[in-house]
PASENU-42825 format. One line per field, with one value per residue: x, y, z of N, C-alpha, C in turn. Coordinates in nm, 3 decimals, always signed. Example, Ala and Ser with C-alpha at 12.3 -4.5 7.8 and 13.67 -1.06 7.14 Angstrom:
<atoms>
n_xx [+1.319,+1.285]
n_yy [-0.569,-0.225]
n_zz [+0.780,+0.708]
ca_xx [+1.230,+1.367]
ca_yy [-0.450,-0.106]
ca_zz [+0.780,+0.714]
c_xx [+1.320,+1.290]
c_yy [-0.330,+0.003]
c_zz [+0.780,+0.787]
</atoms>
This chain:
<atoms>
n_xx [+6.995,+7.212,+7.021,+6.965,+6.938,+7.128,+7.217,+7.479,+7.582,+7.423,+7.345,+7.023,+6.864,+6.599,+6.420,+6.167,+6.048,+5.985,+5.905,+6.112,+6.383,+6.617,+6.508,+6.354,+6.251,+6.482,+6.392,+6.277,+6.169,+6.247,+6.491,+6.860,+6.932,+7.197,+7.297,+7.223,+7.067,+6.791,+6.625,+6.467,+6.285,+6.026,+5.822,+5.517,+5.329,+5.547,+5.685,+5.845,+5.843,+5.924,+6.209,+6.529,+6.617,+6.869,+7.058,+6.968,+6.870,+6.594,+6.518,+6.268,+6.092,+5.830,+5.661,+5.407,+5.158,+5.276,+5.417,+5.451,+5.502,+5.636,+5.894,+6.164,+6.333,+6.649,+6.742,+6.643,+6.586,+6.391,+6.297,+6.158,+5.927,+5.678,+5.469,+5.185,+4.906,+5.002,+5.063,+5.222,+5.233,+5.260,+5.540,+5.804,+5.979,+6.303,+6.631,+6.676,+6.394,+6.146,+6.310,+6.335,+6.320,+6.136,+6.136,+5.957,+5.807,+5.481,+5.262,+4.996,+4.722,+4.818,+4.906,+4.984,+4.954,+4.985,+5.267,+5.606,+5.733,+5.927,+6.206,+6.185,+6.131,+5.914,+5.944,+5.814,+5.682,+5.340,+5.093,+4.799,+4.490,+4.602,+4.644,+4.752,+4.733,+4.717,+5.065,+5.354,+5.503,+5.650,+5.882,+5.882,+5.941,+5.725,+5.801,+5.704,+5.433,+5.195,+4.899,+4.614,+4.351,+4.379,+4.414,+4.419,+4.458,+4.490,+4.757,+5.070,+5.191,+5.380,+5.629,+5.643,+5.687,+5.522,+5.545,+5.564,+5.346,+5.054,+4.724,+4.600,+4.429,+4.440,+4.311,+4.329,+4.231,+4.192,+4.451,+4.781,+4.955,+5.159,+5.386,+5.377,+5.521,+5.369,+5.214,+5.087,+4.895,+4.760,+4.787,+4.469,+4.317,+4.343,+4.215,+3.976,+3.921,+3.826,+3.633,+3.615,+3.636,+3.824,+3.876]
n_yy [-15.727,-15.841,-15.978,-16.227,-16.549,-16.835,-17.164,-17.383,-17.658,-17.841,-18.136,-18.237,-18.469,-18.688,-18.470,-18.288,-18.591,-18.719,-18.593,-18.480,-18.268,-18.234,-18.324,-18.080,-17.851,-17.629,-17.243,-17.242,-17.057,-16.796,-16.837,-16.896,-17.167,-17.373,-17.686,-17.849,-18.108,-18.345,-18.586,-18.842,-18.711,-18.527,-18.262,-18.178,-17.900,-17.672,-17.390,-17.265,-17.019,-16.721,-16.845,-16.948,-17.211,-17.391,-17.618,-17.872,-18.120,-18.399,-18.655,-18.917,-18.795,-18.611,-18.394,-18.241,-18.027,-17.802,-17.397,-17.222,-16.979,-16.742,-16.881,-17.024,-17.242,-17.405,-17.599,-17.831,-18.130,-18.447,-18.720,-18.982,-18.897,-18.744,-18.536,-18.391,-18.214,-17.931,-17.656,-17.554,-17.346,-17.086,-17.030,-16.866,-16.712,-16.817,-16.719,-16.852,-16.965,-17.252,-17.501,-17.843,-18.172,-18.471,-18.764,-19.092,-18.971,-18.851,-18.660,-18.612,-18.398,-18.174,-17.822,-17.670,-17.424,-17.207,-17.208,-17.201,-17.528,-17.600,-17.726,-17.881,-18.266,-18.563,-18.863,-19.172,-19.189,-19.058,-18.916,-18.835,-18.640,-18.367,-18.023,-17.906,-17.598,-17.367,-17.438,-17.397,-17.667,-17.763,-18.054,-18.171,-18.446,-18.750,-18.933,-19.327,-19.226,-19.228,-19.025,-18.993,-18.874,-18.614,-18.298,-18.112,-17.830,-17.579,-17.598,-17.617,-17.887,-17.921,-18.187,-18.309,-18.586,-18.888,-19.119,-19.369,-19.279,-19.307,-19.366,-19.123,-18.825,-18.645,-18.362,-18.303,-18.036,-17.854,-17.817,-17.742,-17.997,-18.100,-18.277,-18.393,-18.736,-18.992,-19.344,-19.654,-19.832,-19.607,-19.376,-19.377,-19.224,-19.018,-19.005,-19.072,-18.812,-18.679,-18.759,-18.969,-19.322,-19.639,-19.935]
n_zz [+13.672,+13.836,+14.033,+13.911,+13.910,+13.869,+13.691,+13.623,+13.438,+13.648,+13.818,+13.905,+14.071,+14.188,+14.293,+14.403,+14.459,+14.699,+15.061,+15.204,+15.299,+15.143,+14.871,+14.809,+14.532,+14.419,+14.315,+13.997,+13.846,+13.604,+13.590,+13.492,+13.298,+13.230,+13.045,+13.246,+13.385,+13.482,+13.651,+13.710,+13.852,+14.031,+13.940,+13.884,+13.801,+13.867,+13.840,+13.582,+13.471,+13.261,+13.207,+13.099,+12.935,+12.821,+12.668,+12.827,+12.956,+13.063,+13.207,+13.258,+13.406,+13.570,+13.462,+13.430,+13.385,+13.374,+13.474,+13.173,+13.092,+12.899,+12.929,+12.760,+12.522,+12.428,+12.264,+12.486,+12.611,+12.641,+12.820,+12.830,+12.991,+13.159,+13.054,+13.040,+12.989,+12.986,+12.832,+12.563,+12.403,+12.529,+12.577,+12.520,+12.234,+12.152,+12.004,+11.819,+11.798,+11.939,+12.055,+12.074,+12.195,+12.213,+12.339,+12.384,+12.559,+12.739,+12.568,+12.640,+12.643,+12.576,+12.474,+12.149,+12.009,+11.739,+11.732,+11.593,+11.519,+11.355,+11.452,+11.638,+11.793,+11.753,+11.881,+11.934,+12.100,+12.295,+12.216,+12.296,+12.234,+12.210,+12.106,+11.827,+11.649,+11.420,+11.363,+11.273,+11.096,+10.918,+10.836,+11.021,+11.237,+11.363,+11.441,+11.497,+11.676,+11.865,+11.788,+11.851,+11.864,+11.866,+11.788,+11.446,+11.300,+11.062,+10.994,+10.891,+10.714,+10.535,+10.413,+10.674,+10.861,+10.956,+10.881,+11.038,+11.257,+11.440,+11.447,+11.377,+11.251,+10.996,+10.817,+10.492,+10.377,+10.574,+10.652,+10.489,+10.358,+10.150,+10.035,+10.256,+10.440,+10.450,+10.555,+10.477,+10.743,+10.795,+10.618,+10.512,+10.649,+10.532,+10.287,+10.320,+10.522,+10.297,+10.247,+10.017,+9.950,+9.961,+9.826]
ca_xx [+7.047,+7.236,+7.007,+6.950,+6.963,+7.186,+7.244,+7.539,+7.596,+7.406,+7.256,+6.892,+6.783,+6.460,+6.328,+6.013,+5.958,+5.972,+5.900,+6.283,+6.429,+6.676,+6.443,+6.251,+6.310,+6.484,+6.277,+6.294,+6.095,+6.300,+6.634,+6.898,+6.945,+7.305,+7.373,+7.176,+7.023,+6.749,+6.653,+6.319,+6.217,+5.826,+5.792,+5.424,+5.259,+5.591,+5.700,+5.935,+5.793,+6.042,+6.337,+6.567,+6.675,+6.964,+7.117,+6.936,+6.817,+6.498,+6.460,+6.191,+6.060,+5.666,+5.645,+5.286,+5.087,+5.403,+5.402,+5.615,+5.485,+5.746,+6.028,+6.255,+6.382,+6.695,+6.772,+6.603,+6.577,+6.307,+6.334,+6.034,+5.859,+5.518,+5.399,+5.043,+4.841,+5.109,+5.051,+5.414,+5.203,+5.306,+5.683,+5.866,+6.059,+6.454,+6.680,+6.648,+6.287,+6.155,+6.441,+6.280,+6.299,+6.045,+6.157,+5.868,+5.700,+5.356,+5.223,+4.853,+4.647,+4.866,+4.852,+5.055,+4.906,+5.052,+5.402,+5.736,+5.806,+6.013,+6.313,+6.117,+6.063,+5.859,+5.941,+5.786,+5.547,+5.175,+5.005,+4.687,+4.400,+4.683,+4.597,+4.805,+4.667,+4.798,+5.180,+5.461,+5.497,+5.742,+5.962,+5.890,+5.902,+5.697,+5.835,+5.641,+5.375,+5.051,+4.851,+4.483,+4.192,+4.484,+4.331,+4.518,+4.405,+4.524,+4.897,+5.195,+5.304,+5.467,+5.743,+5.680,+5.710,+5.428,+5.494,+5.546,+5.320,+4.949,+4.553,+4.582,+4.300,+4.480,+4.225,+4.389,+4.114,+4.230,+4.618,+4.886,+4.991,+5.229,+5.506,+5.372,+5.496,+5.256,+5.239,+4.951,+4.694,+4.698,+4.717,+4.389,+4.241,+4.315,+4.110,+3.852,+3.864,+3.840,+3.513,+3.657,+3.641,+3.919,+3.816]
ca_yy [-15.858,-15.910,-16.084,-16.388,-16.726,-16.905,-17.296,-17.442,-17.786,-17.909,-18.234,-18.288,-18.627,-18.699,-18.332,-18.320,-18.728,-18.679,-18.506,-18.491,-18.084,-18.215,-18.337,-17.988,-17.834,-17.486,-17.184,-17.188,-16.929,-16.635,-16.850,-16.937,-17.319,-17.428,-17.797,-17.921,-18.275,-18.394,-18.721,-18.909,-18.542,-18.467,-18.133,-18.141,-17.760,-17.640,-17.280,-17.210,-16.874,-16.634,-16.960,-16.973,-17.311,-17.402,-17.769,-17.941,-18.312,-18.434,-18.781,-18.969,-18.682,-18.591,-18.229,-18.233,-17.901,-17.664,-17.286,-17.234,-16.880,-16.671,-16.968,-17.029,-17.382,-17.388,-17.740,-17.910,-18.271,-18.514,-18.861,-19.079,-18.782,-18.717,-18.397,-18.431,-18.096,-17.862,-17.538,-17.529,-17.202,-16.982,-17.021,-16.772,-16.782,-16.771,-16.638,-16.990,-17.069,-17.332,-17.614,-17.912,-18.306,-18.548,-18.923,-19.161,-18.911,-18.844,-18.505,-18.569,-18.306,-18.076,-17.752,-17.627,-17.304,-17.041,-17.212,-17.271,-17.622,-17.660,-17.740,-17.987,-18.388,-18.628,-19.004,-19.299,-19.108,-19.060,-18.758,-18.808,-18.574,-18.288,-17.936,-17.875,-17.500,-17.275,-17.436,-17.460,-17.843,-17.821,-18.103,-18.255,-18.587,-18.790,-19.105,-19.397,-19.146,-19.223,-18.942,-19.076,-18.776,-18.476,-18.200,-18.059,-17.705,-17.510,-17.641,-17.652,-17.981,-17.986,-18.238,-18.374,-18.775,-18.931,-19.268,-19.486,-19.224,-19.399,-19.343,-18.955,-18.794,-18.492,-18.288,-18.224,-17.937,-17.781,-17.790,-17.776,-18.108,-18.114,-18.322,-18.481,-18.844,-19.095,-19.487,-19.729,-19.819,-19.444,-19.321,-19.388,-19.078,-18.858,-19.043,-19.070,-18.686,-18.622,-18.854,-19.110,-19.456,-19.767,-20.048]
ca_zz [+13.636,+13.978,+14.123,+13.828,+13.937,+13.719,+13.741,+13.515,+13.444,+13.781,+13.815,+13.960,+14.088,+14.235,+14.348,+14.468,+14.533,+14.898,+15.130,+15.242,+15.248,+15.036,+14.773,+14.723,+14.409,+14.401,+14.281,+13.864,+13.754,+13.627,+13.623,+13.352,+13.326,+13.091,+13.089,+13.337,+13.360,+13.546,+13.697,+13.813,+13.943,+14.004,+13.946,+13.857,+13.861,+13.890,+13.748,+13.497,+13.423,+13.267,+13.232,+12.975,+12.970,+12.755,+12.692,+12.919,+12.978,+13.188,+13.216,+13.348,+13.478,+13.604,+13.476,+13.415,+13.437,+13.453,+13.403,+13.086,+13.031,+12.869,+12.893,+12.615,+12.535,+12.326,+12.294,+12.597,+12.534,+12.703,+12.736,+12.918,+13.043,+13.172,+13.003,+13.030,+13.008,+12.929,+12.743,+12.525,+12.338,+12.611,+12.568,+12.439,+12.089,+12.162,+11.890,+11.712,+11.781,+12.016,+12.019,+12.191,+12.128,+12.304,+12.303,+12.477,+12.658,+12.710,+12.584,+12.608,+12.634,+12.521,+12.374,+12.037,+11.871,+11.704,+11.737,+11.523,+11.575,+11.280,+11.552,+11.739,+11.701,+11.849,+11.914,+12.003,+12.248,+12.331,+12.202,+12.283,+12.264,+12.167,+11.997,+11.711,+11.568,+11.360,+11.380,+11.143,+11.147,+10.843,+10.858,+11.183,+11.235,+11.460,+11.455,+11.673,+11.808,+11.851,+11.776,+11.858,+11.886,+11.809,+11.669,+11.335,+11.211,+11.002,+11.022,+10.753,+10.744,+10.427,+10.450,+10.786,+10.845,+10.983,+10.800,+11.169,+11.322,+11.404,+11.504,+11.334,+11.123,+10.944,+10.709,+10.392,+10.364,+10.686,+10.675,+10.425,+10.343,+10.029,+10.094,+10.420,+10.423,+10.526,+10.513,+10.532,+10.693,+10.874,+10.537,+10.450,+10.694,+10.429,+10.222,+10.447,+10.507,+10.138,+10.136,+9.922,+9.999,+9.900,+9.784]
c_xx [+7.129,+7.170,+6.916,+6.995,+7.046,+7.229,+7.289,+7.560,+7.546,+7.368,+7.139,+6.831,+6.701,+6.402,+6.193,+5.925,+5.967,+5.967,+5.992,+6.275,+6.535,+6.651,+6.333,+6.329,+6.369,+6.362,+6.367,+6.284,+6.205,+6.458,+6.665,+6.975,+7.043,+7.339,+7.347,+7.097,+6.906,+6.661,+6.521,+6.272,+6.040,+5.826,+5.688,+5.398,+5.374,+5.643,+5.853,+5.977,+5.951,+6.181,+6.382,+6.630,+6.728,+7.086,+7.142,+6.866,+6.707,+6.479,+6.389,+6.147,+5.872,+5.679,+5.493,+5.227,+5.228,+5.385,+5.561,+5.582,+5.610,+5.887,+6.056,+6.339,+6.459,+6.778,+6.777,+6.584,+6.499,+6.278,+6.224,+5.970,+5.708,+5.502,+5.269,+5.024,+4.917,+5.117,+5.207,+5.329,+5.260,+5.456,+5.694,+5.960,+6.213,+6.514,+6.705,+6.526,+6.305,+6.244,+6.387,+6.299,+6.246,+6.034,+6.076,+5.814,+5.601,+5.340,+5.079,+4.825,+4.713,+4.870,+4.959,+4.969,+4.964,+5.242,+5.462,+5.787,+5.894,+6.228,+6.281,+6.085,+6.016,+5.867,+5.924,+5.676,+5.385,+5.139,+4.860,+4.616,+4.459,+4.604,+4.706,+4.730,+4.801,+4.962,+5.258,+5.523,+5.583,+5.845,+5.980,+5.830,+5.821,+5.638,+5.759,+5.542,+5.244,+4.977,+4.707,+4.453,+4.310,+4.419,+4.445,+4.464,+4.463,+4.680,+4.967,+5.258,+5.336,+5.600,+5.765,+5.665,+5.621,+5.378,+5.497,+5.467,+5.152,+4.860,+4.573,+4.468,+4.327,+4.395,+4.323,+4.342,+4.187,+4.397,+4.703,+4.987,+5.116,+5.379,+5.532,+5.380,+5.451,+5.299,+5.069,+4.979,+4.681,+4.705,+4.595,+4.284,+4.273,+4.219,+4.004,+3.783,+3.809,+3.716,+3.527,+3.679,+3.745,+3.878,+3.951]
c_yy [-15.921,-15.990,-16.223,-16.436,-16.772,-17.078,-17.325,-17.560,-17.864,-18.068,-18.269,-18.416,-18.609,-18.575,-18.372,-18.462,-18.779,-18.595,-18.377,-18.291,-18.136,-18.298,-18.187,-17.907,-17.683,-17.409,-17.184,-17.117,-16.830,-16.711,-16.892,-17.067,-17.324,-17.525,-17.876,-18.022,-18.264,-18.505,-18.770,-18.805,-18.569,-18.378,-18.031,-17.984,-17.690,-17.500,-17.271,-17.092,-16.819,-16.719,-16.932,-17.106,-17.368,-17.587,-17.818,-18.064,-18.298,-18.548,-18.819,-18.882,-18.676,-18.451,-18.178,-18.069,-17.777,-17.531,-17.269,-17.118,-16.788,-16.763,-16.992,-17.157,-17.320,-17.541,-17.786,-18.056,-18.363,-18.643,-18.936,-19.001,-18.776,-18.583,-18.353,-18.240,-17.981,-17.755,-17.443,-17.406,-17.126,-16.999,-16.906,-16.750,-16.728,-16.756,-16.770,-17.117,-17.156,-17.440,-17.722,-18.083,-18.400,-18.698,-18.990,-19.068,-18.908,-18.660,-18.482,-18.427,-18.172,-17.986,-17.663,-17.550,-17.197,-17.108,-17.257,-17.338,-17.718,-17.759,-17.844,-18.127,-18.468,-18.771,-19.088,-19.293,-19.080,-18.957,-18.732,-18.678,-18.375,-18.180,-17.892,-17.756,-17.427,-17.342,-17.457,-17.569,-17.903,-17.892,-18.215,-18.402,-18.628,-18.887,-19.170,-19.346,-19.159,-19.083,-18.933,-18.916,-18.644,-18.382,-18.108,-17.961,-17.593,-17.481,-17.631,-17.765,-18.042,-18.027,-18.272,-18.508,-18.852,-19.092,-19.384,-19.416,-19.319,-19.317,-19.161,-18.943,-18.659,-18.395,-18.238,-18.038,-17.811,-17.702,-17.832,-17.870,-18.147,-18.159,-18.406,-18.644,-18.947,-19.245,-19.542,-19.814,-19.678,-19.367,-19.267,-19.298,-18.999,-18.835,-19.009,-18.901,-18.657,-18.685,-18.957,-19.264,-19.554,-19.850,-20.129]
c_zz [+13.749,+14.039,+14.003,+13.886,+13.798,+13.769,+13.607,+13.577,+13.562,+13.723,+13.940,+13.986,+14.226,+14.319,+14.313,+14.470,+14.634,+14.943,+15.245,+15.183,+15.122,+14.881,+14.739,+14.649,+14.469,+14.301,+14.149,+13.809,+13.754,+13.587,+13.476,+13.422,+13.200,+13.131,+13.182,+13.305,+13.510,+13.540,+13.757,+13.895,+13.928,+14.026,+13.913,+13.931,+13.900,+13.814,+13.668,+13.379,+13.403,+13.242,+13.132,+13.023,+12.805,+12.720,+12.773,+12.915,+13.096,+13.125,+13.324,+13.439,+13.495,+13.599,+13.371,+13.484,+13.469,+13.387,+13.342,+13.032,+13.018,+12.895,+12.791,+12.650,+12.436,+12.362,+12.436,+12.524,+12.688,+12.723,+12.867,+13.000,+13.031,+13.155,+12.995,+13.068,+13.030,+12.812,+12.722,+12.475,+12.417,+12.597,+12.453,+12.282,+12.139,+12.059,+11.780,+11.725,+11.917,+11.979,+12.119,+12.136,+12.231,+12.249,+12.428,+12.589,+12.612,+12.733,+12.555,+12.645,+12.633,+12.431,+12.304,+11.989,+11.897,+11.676,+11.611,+11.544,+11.488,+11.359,+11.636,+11.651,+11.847,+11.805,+12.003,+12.146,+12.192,+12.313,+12.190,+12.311,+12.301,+12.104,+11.982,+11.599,+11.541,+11.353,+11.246,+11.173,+11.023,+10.861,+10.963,+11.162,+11.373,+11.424,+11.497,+11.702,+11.757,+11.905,+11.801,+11.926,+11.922,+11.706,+11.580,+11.279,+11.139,+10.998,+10.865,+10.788,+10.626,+10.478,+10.571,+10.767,+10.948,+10.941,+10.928,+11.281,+11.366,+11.476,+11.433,+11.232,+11.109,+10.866,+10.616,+10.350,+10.416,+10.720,+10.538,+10.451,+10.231,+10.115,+10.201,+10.356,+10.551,+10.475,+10.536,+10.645,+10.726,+10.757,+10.479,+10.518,+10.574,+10.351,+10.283,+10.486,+10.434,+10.106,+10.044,+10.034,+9.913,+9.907,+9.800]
</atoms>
């Protein structure tokens, strides 16, 4: 344990959007992050293998394609973030679950299976073309978020909120639904799954 990296309360602005030495990122992987913030960073493809990262902020950030194998979020918070192609499955579970909240980012093609994302919410962001398997999706809201060609299988989302959510096609069939609130018009996929038509 001597030789952990540890970074408290820092602040990060713009790593890796130049070519500048004192824009390249330190090495993450492996380190413990408390309280740190970061700032218009691009840290696409960057590792955060092994991280525990602990009440931390990324705004406006480009962390597209990052290794998050075996990291542990415990309240990270995300705010206009490019997440694109991003396999959160590989994270690790910390002693209260993934803890994550994603305001206006984009988490296309992102991949959720197997996870506990009763701790997690998503607002006002882009989730296109998302896989959503196997997760516990009790509760979770996602506010705002267009959900367009998101695949939903075999999920629990009793009691999540989906009523300002839009473009989704949930399968009642497929996933436990009881409790999920919806609104119209995106209501009317359920229908639609179910074969029924509205007149």
């Amino acid at each position: 344990m001597s030789g952990l990296v540890r970074y408290t309360d820092q602040r990060f602005e713009g790593l890796g959007a130049s070519d500048e030495p004192a824009a390249q990122p330190p090495p993450f992987a492996g380190a413990v992050l408390v309280g740190c913030s970061f700032t218009d960073c691009a840290l696409t493809e960057a590792s955060f293998r092994d991280a525990h990262l602990s009440d931390c902020d990324f705004v406006r950030c480009d962390l597209s394609l990052l290794d998050l194998t075996d990291a542990v979020f415990q309240d990270v918070r995300f705010d206009g973030c490019r997440l694109t192609g991003n396999h959160f499955d590989t994270l690790k579970l910390g002693a209260m679950g993934v803890m994550a909240s994603f305001d206006g980012c984009d988490l296309s093609y992102c991949s959720f299976r197997g996870m506990d994302l009763t701790a997690c919410s998503f607002t006002a962001g882009v989730t296109k073309d998302a896989e959503f398997v196997r997760c516990d999706l009790t509760g979770v809201s996602f506010d705002d978020t267009d959900l367009e060609r998101c695949v939903f299988q075999a999920n629990d989302l009793s009691g999540a909120d989906l009523r300002s959510a839009r473009n989704y096609r949930i399968s009642p069939h497929g996933n436990t639904v009881k409790g999920m609130r919806v609104a119209l018009p995106e209501a009317l996929s359920l229908l639609a799954e179910l074969g029924l038509d509205l007149d």
